[in-house]
N, C-alpha and C positions, 0 to 999 in steps of 0.2 A: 693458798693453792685452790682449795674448796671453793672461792668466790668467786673465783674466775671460770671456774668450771663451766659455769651456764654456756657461757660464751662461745669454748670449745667443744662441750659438745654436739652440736651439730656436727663441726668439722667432722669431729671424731668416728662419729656415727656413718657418716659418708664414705670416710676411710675404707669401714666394715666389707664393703661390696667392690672394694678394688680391683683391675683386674689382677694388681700383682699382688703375691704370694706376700712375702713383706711385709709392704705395707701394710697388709690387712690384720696381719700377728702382730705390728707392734701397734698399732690401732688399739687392738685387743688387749694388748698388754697394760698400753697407757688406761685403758677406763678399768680394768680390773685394779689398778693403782687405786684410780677417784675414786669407786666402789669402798675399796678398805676405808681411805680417807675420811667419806663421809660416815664408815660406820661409827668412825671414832672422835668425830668431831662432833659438838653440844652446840652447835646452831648449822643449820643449813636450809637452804630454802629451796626444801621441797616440789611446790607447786612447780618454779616456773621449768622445773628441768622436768617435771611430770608433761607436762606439754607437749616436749619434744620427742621423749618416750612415747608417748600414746602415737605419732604419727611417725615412728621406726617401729613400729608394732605392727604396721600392716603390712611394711614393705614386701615388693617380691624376693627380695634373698634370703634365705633362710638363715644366716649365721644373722643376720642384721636383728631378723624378727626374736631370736632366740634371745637376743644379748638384751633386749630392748626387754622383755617379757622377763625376762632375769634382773635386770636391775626394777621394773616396775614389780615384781615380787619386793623387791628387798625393800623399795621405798614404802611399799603396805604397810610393814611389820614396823617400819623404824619411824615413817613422818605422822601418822599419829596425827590430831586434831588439823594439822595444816592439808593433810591430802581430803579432807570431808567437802571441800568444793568443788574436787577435781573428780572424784568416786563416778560420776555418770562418764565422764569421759575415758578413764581408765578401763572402767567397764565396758566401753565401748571399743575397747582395743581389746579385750581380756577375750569377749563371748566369741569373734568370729576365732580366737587362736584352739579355743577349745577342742576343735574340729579340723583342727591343721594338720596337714597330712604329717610331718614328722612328727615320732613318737615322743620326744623330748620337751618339744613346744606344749604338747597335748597336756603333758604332764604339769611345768612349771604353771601354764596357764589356770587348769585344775584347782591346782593347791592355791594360787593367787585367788580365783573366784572363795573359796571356801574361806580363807580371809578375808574378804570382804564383804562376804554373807555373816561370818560370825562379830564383826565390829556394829554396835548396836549405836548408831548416831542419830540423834533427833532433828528433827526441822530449825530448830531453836539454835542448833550450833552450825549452820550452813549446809544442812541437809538437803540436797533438792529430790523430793521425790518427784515431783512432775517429770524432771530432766532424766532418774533414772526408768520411768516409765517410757517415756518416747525411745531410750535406746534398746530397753527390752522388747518395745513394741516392731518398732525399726527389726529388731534380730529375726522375732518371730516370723518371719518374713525369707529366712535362712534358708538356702539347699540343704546346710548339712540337719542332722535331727539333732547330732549333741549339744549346738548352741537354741537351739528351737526347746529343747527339754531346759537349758539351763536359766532361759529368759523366764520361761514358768514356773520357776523354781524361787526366781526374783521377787516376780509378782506374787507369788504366795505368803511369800516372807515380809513382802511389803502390806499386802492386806493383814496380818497377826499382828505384825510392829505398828504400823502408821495407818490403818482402816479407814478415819476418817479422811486422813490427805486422798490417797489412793483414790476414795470414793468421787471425791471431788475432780477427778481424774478423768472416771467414768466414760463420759460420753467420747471420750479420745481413745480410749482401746476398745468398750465394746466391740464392737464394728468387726476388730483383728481379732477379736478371743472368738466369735461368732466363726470367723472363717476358720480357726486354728479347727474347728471340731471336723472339717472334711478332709485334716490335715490325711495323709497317707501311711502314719505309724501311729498303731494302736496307744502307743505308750505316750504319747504327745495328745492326744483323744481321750486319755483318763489323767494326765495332769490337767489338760485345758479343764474337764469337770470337773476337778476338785476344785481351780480355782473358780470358777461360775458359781459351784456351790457356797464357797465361803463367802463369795460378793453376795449371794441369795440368800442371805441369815434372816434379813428382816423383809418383810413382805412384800412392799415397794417392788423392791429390787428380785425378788422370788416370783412375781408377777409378770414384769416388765423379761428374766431370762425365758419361761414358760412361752409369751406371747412370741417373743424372738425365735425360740427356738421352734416353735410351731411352724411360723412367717421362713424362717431355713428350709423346714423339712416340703414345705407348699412347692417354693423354688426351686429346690434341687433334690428331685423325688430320687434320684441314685444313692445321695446324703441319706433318705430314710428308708430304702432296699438295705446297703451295704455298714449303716455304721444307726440306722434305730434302735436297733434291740441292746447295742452296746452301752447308746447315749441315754437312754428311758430307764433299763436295768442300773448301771452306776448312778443318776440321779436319783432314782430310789432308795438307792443304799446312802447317799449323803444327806437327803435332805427330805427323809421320811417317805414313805413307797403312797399311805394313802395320799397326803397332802400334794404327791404331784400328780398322783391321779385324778383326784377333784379337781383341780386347776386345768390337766388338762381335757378332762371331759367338761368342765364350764365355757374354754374358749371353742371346743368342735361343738359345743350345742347349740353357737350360734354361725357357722361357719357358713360364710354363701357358695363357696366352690365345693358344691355335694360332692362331685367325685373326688377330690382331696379326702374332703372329713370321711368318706366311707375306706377308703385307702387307710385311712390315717386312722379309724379305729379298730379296723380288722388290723393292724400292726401292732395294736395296745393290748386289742385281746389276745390273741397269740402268747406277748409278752409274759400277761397275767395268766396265762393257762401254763405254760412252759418253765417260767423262770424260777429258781430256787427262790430267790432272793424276794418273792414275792409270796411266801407260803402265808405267810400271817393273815396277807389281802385276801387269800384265797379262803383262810381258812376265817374270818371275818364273815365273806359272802357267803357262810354256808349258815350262818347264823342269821340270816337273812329276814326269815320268817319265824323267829323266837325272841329275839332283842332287840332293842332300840338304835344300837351302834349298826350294829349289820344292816336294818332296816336302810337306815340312813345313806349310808354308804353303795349297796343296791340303788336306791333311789338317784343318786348322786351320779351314778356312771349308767345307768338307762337312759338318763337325758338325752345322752349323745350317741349311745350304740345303739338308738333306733336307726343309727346313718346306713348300718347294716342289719338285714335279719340274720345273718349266723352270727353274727357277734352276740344279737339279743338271744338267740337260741342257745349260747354256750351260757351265755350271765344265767338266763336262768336254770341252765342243770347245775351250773356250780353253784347256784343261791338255791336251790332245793323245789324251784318253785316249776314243780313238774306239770300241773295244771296250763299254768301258764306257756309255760313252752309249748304246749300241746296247741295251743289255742294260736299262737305264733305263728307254728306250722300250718296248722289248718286256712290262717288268714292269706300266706302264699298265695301268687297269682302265678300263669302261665307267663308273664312277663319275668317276674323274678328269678325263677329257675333257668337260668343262663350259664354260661360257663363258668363264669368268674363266683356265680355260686357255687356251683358242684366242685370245683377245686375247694373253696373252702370248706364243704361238707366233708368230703374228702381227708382233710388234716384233722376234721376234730374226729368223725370216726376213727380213724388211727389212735386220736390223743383221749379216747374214752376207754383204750386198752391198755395205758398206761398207769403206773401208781395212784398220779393225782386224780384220776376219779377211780381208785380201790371202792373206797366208799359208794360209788352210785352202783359198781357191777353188784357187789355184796347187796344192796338191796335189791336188786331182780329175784333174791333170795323168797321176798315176802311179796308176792306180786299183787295178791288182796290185798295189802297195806301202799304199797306202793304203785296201785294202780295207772295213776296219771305218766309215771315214767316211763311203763310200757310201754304206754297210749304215745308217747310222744316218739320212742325209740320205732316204734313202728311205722310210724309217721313221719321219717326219717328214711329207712328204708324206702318207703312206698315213693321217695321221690330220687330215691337213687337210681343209675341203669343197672340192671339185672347182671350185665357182662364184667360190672369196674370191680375191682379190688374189695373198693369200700363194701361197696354190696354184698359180696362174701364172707368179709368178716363180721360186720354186722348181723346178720344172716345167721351164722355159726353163733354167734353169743346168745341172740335169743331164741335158738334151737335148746340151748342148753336151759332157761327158765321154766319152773314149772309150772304145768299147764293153769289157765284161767278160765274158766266162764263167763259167758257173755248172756246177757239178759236178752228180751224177746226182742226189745227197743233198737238192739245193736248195740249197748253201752256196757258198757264193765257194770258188774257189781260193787260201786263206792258211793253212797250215799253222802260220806261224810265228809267228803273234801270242803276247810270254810272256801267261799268265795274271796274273802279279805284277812288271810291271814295275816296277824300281827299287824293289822288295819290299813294295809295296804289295798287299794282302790285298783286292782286290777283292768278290771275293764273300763277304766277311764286312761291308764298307760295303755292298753292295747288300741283305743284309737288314736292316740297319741304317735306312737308305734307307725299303724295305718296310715294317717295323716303326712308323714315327714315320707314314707315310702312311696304315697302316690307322687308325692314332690319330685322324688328322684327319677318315678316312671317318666313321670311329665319331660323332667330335664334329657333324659335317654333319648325319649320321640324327639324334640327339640333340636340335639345334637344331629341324629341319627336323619333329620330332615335338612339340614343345613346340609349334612356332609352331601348328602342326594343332591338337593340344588343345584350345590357347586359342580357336581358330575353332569349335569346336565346340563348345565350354562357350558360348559369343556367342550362337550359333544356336537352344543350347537353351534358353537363358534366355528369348529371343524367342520361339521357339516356347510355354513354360509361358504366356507373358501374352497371348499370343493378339493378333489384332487389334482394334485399339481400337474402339471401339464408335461408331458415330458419333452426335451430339448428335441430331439429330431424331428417331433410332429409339430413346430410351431411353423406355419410361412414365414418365408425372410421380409425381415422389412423390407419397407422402398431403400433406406438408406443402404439395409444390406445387400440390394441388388448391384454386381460390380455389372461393369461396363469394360469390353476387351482393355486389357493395359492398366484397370487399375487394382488396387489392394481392395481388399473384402476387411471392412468394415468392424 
């Protein structure tokens, strides 16, 4: 009876969706027979009636898909080395049931995926991971989110078991894990990076997500408004906080679209100023000017936050290097102090009355020792508007410092500040600094000259064609002069 089965079930399955009542129950009845039959029978073959299941698995009626999803459960648990060929296809019928609107299908579906996530099959015994990568690639691709989560769940499980296959894989989903990050659910945005992460173990591959993801964030600046701080904070926590920040301050320091990279490192410093998950970096950069690690590391993200001078004005109150901030400041031009600065002045005044710099307010404590912070804090001030926010609180902080002396020169009394502390070459970064800023002035005129052009080529075109002429004051043509008797023209 069991051999024959193959045969029938189609029929069978067809039955399912009759419009009569009948036949549809004894339909039903007959495969809940084959069902028992085959539990208890020591050969059956498997695959080829997995076939026919996998394509009643989609159908539109719902008793069909349900029964179909019910016996492809019970074939997981029972056919065993013969369904390891059929596993992408079944799969393929499993992920979109996941998300099915009845609650029944949702379920059986469930419990079927989590069986065939826990069967541990090798390449070696007709495993295809290439085939189950196209169909979880295929999914991610889903309306619903629970099959879009559960294809990433695939893939994770495939990079731990089979990494090497997987890898080899590579260049066929990149592409789709890239888009998955602008997916619309957070939780699908922190799988996709776990699995990016685990593909980014070894450097190659930790280089090549960095440079991508950077090439993402150029493309689709709403990508690095709405879901940066989400994507840079979790890849920090996967896959070490300094190590992605050297990488990505190595690709923005050679960036040709300035106003990206300037975008794109005021997003990083923010990150590094704001983010728990980044305390260590921070607290690293404050060691800046006493150890070799911190040194380093300073050094390592200056490259690229000259794209901006508040970025470089924040690095160096959190690296300590108060001198130099001062010297930053002072370097400012009337071109620089533009809106898009004074907004950023703006959040870090705010973010210098918050915890993470406890430590800078506490030194205003010792203004003799900490002369250069002053010097800078005020210098800071002196370029804010009088009437903003920032200005008042600022303002009120170092009302509350005690008072300093100032020498005849105009200079504070600090002799002792080194020039190169912890042998760092400051004013060779400060024209460095200089250098990449007039780049950017350059590029502003440039823009800012083009956009003018083109307003004036606009204006001139309109002006050549003059004002339209309006219909009642033209003369009529010859043709439009009628003659008694006939039509006008």
């Amino acid at each position: 009876m069991v051999n024959d089965l193959t045969s029938q079930l189609k029929g069978l399955f067809n039955m399912l969706s009759d419009s009569s009542h009948e036949i549809r129950q004894q339909a039903d009845s007959a495969l809940s027979e084959f069902l028992q039959e085959i539990k208890n029978s020591p050969s059956v073959d498997y695959g080829r009636m997995a076939e026919i299941l996998v394509q009643r698995a989609s159908s539109p009626d719902e008793f069909t898909r349900w029964t179909a999803i019910t016996w492809i459960n019970e074939f997981v648990k029972l056919g065993g080395d013969q369904l390891v060929p059929y596993y992408a296809d079944i799969l393929g019928a499993i992920l979109p049931c996941i998300a099915d609107k009845e609650e029944r299908i949702r379920v059986v579906a469930r419990e079927t995926n989590e069986e065939l996530l826990a069967i541990k099959a090798h390449p070696s015994e007709g495993f295809d991971v290439g085939a189950i990568l196209s169909i979880v690639k295929r999914q991610l691709s889903s309306e619903y989110e629970a099959t879009r989560i559960e294809s990433l769940h695939w893939i994770s499980t495939l990079l731990n078991r089979h990494r090497t296959e997987v890898l080899s894989f590579l260049n066929d989903i990149f592409d789709t894990l890239l888009k998955a990050l602008s997916d619309p659910s957070d939780q699908v945005v922190l799988l996709v990076l776990e699995v990016h992460a685990c593909i980014a173990k070894d450097q190659y591959n930790f280089r090549h997500l960095v440079v991508f993801l950077v090439q993402n964030f150029r493309k689709n600046g709403l990508l690095l408004e709405k879901r940066g701080a989400l994507i840079i904070r979790r890849l920090c926590v996967l896959l070490e906080a300094e190590r992605v920040y050297r990488e990505l301050s190595a690709i923005l320091e050679g960036e040709s679209d300035l106003n990206f990279a300037s975008t794109m490192v005021q997003a990083l410093n923010l990150i590094l100023l704001t983010s728990s998950e980044l305390s260590d970096l921070r607290n690293l950069l404050k060691q800046s000017l006493v150890n070799a690690a911190g040194k380093d590391f300073f050094l390592s993200l200056y490259a690229s936050w000259t794209h901006s001078s508040m970025a470089i004005i924040s690095l160096c109150l959190l690296a300590q290097a108060y001198q130099h901030a001062s010297c930053v400041i002072q370097s400012l031009t009337e071109e620089d102090i533009n809106v898009r600065f004074l907004v950023q002045l703006d959040k870090l005044i705010n973010l210098l009355e918050t915890p993470i710099f406890a430590y800078l307010r506490l030194q205003l404590l010792e203004p003799g020792k900490y002369v250069w912070l002053l010097k800078a804090l005020n210098g800071l001030l002196m370029l804010l508007p009088q009437q903003s926010a920032a200005f008042k609180i600022l303002n009120t902080r170092l009302k509350t410092v005690p008072s300093i002396h100032f020498s005849e020169d105009g200079n504070m009394n600090d002799d002792s500040i080194s020039i190169s502390p912890n042998g760092i070459n400051f004013a060779s970064w400060l024209q460095r600094f200089q250098r990449l800023q007039q780049q950017h002035r350059l590029h502003c005129k440039s823009l800012n000259t083009s956009t003018s052009s083109k307003v004036k080529e606009v204006k001139k075109t309109e002006e050549f064609r003059g004002p339209p002429v309006p219909e009642l004051t033209r003369p009529p043509s010859r043709l439009s002069r009628k003659a008694p008797g006939q039509l006008q023209l």
